[in-house]
Every structure is written in C-alpha cells, then in structure tokens.
C-alpha positions, 0 to 999 in steps of 0.5 A: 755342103753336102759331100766333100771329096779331099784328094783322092787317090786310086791306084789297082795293082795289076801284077807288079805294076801300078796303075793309077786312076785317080791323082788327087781329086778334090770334089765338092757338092752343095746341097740342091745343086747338079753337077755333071762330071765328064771326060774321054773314057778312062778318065776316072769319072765312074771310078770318082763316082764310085768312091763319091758314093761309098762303093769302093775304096780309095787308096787315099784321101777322103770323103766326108757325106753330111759332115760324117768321113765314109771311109773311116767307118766299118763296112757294115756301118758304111753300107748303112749310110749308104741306103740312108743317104745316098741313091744310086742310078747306073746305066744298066740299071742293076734290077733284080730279075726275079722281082717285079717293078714294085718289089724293085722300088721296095728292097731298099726301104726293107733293107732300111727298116726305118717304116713298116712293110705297108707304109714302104709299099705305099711310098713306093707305089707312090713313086711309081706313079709319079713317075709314069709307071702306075700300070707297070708295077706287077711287070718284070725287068725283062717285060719293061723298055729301058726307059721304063727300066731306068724311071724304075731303078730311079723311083729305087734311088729315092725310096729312103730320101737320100741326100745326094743322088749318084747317077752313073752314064744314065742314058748311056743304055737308051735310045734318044727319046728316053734318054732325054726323058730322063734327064728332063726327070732327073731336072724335075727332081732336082728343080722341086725337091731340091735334091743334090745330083751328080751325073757322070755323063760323056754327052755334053748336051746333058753337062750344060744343062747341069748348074756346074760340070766337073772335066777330067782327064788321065784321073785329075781335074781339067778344069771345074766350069759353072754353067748357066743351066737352061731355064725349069719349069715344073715337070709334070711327073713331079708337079704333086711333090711339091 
C-alpha cells in the first residue's frame, strides 16, 4: 500500500460557526493502481486530495505516505517529501509565467537537489519529448494551448519519480480533444510505469476508465466501486519508458 488515509476530518471555522468538510474518511491506495474520486461539487474530494497530498492539514485523523504519517512531521520535513514522493497535476496548471516550458519541468528537480543541474535538465528535456512537447521548450505558459500547458505541469509532476500522482479535475480546464488526450496520457503512464494515481474528476467517462472509484457526497464516502477499467495498449508517448 502506498497511502493510507484513517478518518479524516476537515473542519474551517467561519466566525463562530463551524463547517465541516470532511467526516471521517478513510482512503487507501495500492501501488500501480488508478483511483478516480468523484462526487457533486462541495463534496470534499479536492479538499481530500488535498490532505492526500500533504497541502493542508487535517483537523484529524491521519496519513501515512510509504509507511511514513505526513502530519506528524515539521513543515519543513513535510514539504520535503512532498517533492520526493508526490506529484501534483491541478486544472489550472500552476506554471510560473516568468519561466518557460523547460525551466517549468526543471524547478522541482533543483528544489530536490538530489541530481545535478545538467543531469536535471537532460531528464527534463527528456520528458518534454516524451510527451509531444520537444519543440515547445523555449515557449512560455502564455504561448502554449492548455493542453500543452497540462502535458507540461504533467512532465513537472514526474521529474523527481514520485510514488503517487494527485491529479486535481485535470481536464476541468480544456476542451474535449485535449482533455481526452490527457487522460489517454495519464493511462499510458500508469499502464508502463505502473505509477499509483488519483483523479478527482466529476466527469464519470474518466471514473470508469480508472481500476476503482471512490463517491462522496456531503464529506463522507458514498460508496467505494471497482470498475473494470477498459482494456490499454501501450500509448505511444510513453512506448520508449519501458
């Protein structure tokens, strides 16, 4: 198991009342596997995803990432392991304007520090290839589509290897073509590098092509569905991953 989740509560305190977003969740992922979370807006699921991911705190409960608990550990020590283990892909893409597509993909890996500055650009660069984007490198957020934009926060998300990507409505912000691209991507990755996801979705075409999907509704589980996920053939940006 590569995140487990034990009855997490959310509650934001609005002048002197209370409203609680989450009422004792319980959320676990297997390593290799895609899980979609869906539900009506207000539901919990990007607040969930949130916590998943280490971004904000619960008002209880607790998640272990690869066996370690996120929320006992300082800020400092929390963001770490954050840009070691987790990948974030949001709808609005979150790119630095200032930057171009290449120094998008390599902020992470300097951040990390873990390679060299060379050996950080080559990986990026590589990725940017992988996925289609191998003539955009020099271009800024503002001179790429939104598909461009989402494959280059994706090719972020994975620069450091995280165990478990969190993907926060990724096609929420594009149009029909290239939202299905990215999720055909998405699919690839997880189909050859076996790589743990979880979409927060409202779009239940993209739930049923996920190995399981996770309802909510007023910030508790409705119900947890295994889906029989459509059958993958290798994509072909990530056919030179494997």
């Amino acid at each position: 198991m590569i995140l487990y989740a034990k009855n997490i509560r959310k509650v934001y305190k609005q002048a002197r009342t209370e409203l609680e977003v989450l009422k004792g969740v319980d959320v676990s992922i297997q390593q290799g596997e895609v899980v979609a979370i869906v539900g009506p807006s207000g539901a919990g699921k990007s607040t969930l995803l949130h916590i998943l991911g280490g971004l904000d705190v619960p008002t209880d409960g607790e998640v272990l990432l690869d066996g370690e608990n996120l929320y006992r550990l300082r800020d400092k020590q929390r963001a770490k392991v954050r840009n070691e283990k987790i990948g974030f892909v949001f709808q609005f893409y979150h790119l630095l304007p200032e930057f171009n597509a290449l120094e998008n993909v390599m902020m992470p890996g300097y951040v990390l520090g873990r390679l060299s500055r060379s050996e950080v650009k080559r990986q990026s660069v590589s990725l940017l290839e992988q996925l289609g984007l191998g003539k955009r490198l020099k271009h800024k957020p503002s001179q790429l589509s939104g598909g461009e934009q989402q494959r280059v926060a994706i090719a972020r998300a994975l620069l450091n290897e995280p165990k478990i990507l969190l993907s926060d409505e990724p096609t929420g912000n594009l149009d029909s073509k290239s939202g299905k691209e990215i999720i055909k991507l998405l699919m690839d990755l997880n189909y050859v590098k076996k790589q743990a996801i979880v979409i927060v979705t409202h779009d239940e075409s993209i739930a049923r092509q996920c190995h399981r999907t996770i309802h909510m509704r007023d910030g508790l589980l409705d119900n947890v569905k295994a889906e029989k996920p459509q059958k993958k053939e290798k994509g072909k940006v990530y056919e030179n991953l494997s």
